[in-house]
C-alpha positions as CSV (number, residue, x, y, z in Angstrom):
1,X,0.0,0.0,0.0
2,X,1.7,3.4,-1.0
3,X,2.6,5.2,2.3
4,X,0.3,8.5,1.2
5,X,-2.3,6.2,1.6
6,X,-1.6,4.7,4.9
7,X,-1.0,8.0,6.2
8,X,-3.9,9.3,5.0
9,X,-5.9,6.5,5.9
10,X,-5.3,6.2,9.6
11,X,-7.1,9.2,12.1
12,X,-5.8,9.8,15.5
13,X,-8.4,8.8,17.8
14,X,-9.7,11.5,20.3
15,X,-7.1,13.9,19.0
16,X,-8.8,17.4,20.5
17,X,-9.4,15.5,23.6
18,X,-5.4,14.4,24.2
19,X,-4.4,17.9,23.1
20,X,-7.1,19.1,26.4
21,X,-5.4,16.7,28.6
22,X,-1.8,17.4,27.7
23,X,-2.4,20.9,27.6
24,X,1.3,21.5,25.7
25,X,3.1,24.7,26.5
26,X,5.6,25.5,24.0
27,X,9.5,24.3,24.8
28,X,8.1,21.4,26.5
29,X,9.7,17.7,26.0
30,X,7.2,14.5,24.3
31,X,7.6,10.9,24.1
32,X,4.8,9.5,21.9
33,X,5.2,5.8,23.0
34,X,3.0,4.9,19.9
35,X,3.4,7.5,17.5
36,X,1.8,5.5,14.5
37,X,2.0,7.7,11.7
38,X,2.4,10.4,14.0
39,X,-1.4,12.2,14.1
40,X,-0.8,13.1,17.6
41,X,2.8,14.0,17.5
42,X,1.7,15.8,14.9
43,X,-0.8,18.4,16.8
44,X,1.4,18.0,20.0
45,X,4.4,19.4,18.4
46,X,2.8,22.0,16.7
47,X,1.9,23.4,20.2
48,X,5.1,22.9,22.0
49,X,7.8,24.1,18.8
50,X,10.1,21.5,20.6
51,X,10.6,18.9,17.9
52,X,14.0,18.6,19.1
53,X,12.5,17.7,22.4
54,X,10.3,15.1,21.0
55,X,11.2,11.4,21.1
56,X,8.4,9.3,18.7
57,X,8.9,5.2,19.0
58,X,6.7,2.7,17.2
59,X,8.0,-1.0,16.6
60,X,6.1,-1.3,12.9
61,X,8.9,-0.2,10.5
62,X,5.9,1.3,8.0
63,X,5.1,3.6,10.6
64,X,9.1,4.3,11.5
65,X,9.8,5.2,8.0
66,X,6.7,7.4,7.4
67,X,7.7,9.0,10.8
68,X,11.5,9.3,9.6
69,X,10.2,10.8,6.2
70,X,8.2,14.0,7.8
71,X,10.2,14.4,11.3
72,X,13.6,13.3,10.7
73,X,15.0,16.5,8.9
74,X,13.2,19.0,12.2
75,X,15.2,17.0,14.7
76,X,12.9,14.5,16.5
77,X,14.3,11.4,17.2
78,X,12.8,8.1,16.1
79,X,13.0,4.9,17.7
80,X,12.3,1.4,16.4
81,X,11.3,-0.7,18.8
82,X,8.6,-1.6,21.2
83,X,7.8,0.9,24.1
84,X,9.0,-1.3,27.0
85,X,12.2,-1.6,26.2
86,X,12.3,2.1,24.9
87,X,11.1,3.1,28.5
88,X,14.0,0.9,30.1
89,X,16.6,2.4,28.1
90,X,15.6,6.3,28.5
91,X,15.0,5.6,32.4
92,X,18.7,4.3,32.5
93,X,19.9,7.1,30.6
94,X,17.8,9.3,33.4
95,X,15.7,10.6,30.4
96,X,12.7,12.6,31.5
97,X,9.7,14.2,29.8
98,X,7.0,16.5,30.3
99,X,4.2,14.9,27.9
100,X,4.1,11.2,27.3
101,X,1.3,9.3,25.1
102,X,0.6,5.9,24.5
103,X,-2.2,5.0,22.4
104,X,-2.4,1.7,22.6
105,X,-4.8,0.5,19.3
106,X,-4.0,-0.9,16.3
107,X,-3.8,1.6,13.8
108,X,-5.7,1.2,10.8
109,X,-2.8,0.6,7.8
110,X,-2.6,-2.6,10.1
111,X,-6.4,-3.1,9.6
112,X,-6.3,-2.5,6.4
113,X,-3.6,-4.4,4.6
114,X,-4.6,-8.1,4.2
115,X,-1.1,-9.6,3.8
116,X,-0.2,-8.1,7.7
117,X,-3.0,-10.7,9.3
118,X,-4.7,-8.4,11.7
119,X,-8.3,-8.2,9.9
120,X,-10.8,-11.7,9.8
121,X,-12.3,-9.0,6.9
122,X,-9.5,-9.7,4.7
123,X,-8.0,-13.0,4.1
124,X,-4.1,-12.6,4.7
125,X,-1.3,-14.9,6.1
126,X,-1.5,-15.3,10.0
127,X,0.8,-13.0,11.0
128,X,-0.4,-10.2,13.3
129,X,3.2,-9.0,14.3
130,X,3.1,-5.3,15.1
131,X,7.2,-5.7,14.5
132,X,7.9,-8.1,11.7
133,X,11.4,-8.6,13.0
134,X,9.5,-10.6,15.3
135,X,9.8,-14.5,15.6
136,X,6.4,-15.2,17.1
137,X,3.1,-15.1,14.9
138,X,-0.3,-15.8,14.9
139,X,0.6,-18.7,12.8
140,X,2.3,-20.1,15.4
141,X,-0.4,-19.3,17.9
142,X,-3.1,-20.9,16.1
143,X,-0.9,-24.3,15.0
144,X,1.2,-24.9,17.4
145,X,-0.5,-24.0,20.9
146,X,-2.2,-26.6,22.3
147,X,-5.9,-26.5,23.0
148,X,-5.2,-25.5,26.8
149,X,-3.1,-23.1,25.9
150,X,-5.7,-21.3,23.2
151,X,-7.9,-21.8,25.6
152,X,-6.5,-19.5,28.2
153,X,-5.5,-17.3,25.2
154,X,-9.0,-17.0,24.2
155,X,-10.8,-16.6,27.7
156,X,-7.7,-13.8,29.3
157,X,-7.3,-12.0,26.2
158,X,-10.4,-12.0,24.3
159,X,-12.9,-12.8,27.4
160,X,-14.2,-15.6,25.2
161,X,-17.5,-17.4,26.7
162,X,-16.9,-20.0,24.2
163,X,-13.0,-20.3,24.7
164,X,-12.9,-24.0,25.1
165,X,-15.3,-24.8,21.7
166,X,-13.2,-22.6,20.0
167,X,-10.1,-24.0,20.7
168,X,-11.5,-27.3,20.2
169,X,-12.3,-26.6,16.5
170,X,-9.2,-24.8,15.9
171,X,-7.1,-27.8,17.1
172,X,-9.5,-29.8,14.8
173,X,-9.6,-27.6,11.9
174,X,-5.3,-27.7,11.7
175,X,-3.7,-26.6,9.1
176,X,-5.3,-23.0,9.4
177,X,-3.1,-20.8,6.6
178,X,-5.1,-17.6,6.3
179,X,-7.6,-15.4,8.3
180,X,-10.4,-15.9,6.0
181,X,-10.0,-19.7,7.1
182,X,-9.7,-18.9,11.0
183,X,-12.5,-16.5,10.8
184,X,-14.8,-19.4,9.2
185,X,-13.5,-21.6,12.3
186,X,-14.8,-18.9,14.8
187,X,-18.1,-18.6,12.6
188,X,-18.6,-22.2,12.9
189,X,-17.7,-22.7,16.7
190,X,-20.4,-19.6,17.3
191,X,-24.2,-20.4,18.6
192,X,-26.5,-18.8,16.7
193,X,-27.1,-15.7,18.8
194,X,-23.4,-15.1,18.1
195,X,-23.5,-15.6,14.3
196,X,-26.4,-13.0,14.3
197,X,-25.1,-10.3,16.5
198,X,-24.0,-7.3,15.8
199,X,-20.1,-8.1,16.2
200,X,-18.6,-10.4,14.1
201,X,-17.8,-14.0,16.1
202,X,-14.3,-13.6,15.6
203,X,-13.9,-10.6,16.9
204,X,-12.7,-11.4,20.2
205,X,-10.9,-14.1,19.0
206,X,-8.5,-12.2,17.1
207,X,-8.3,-9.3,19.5
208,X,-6.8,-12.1,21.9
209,X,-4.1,-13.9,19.9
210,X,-3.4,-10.2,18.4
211,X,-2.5,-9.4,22.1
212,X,-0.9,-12.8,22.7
213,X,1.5,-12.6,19.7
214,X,2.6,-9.2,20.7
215,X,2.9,-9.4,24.5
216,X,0.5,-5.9,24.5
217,X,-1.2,-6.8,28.0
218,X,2.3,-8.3,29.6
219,X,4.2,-5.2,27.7
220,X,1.8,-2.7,29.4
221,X,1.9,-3.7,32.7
222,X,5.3,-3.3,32.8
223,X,6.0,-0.1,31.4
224,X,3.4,1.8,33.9
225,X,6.0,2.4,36.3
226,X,8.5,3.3,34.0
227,X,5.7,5.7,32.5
228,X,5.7,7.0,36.1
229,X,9.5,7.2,36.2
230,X,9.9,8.8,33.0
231,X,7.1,12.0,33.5
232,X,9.0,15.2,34.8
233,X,7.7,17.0,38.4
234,X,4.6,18.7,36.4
235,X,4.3,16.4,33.5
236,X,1.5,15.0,32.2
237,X,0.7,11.6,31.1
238,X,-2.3,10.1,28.9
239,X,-2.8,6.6,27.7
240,X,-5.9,5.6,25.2
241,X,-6.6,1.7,25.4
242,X,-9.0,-0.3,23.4
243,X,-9.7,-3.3,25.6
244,X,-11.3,-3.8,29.3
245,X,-8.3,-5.5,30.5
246,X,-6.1,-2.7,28.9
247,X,-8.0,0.4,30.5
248,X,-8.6,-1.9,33.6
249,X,-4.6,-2.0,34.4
250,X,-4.4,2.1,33.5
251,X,-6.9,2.7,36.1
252,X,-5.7,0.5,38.6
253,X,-2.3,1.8,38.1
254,X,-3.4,5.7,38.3
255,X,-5.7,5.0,41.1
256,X,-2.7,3.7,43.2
257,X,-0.5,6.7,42.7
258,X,-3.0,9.5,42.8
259,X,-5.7,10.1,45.5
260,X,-5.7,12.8,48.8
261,X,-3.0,11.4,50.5
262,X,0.7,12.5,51.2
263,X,2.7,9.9,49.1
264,X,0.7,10.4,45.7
265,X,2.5,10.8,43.2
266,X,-0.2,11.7,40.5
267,X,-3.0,14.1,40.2
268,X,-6.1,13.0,37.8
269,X,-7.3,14.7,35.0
270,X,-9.8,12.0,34.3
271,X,-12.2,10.9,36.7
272,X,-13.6,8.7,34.4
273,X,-12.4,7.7,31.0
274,X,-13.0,10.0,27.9
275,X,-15.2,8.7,24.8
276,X,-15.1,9.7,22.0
277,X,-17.8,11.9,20.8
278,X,-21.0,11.4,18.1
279,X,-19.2,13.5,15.5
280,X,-15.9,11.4,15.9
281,X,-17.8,8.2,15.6
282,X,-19.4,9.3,12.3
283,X,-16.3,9.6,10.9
284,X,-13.7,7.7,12.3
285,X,-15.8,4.4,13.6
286,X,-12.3,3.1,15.7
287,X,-12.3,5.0,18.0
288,X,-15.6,3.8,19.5
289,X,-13.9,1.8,22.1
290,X,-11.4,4.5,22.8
291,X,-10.9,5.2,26.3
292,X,-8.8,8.2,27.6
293,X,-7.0,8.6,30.7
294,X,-4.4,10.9,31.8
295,X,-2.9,12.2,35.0
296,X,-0.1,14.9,36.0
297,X,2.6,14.6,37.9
């Protein structure tokens, strides 16, 4: 897919809303944990005039080199790699910053192109690797896991009522090659109530070896404190997840730090998770399980 295209293509979720909760001040330092094809870093920047402040990572070498194309030549440094590891090498360089983002979704390029795996909408290889450097696929998952295994796969990650069947039929079903032909497995495996509902039966079940072949829940749940660790005195901090168990951890996590006590460490900007709004769902239908929180240090 021509890069114009991806770029083009793929709309920062609850953009107005992060630029509110960030509230940029110009000279200030960003870390875009997830900067994508860089629709927030984009906005962000534009209010602080710091792009040699601003540090922009993403582990999907489409997004690095669209990100290298506009940003490179105005400073910004651009990392290729996951945001865990990223984290634990600017905290041992004592790196702080005073805006950091993660949005944690899939953007939609991924979405989009058949041959990277992540849509049951368009029959592809099963790949699903946000980094293709990346050993582990959804290939592996699906044909080489055993049936307990994609079992607890399908009921952690993917809160799958049906986890067991599933797994059952995909264990039966073996060879599975494409997406089209794991899809048809989940469409099979569904009851009928499922097969009629809104959401599509495999929904779930993608979303959970999606997460599974690229460590997302594990990943998160370590970088917090390193979030934490990396936000200068003032900073602020947003995250947008996509999943319960995603947006469950963030509030967890900023509910422990923050509160009226003498030890907190964070004040919250969000009581209660940001939406996005009618208008943004009209035209940008992804971000409709968007949820926004942010804090400041």
């Amino acid at each position: 897919m021509p890069k114009q295209k991806q770029i083009s293509s793929h709309k920062p979720v609850l953009l107005h809303e992060v630029l509110d909760c960030l509230a940029a001040q110009p000279g200030e330092s960003y870390l875009d944990l997830t900067a994508g094809y860089g629709g927030h870093a984009r906005a962000v920047m534009n209010a602080t005039g710091a792009p040699d402040k601003a540090v922009l990572v993403d582990r999907d070498s489409n997004a690095v080199d669209s990100l290298k194309e506009e940003f490179a030549s105005r400073g910004v440094q651009i990392i290729h790699d996951e945001f865990l590891s990223t984290l634990e090498r600017l905290a041992s360089e004592g790196r702080s910053f005073d805006l950091i983002l993660a949005d944690l979704g899939v953007s939609s390029p991924h979405l989009e192109q058949g041959e990277r795996g992540f849509s049951f909408r368009q029959s592809g290889p099963l790949d699903m690797r946000m980094d293709e450097r990346q050993v582990l696929s959804a290939q592996q998952i699906v044909n080489e896991y055993s049936e307990d295994e994609l079992a607890q796969i399908l009921k952690d990650y993917g809160e799958e009522p049906r986890a067991r069947m599933i797994a059952r039929a995909i264990v039966g079903r073996r060879p599975i090659e494409t997406t089209s032909q794991l899809a048809e497995v989940f469409e099979n495996a569904a009851g009928w109530r499922a097969r009629h509902a809104k959401t599509h039966p495999a929904t779930r079940g993608f979303q959970a070896i999606r997460i599974a072949v690229n460590d997302e829940i594990n990943q998160l749940r370590k970088a917090l404190p390193l979030m934490l660790a990396s936000l200068a005195p003032g900073g602020r901090l947003a995250i947008i997840s996509f999943h319960s168990l995603e947006d469950r951890l963030v509030k967890q996590f900023l509910a422990e730090h923050s509160g009226n006590r003498y030890d907190a460490e964070l004040k919250l900007l969000t009581k209660k998770p940001i939406t996005a709004s009618h208008q943004e769902l009209v035209s940008n239908p992804r971000a409709r399980s968007a949820k926004l929180r942010a804090a400041a240090k």
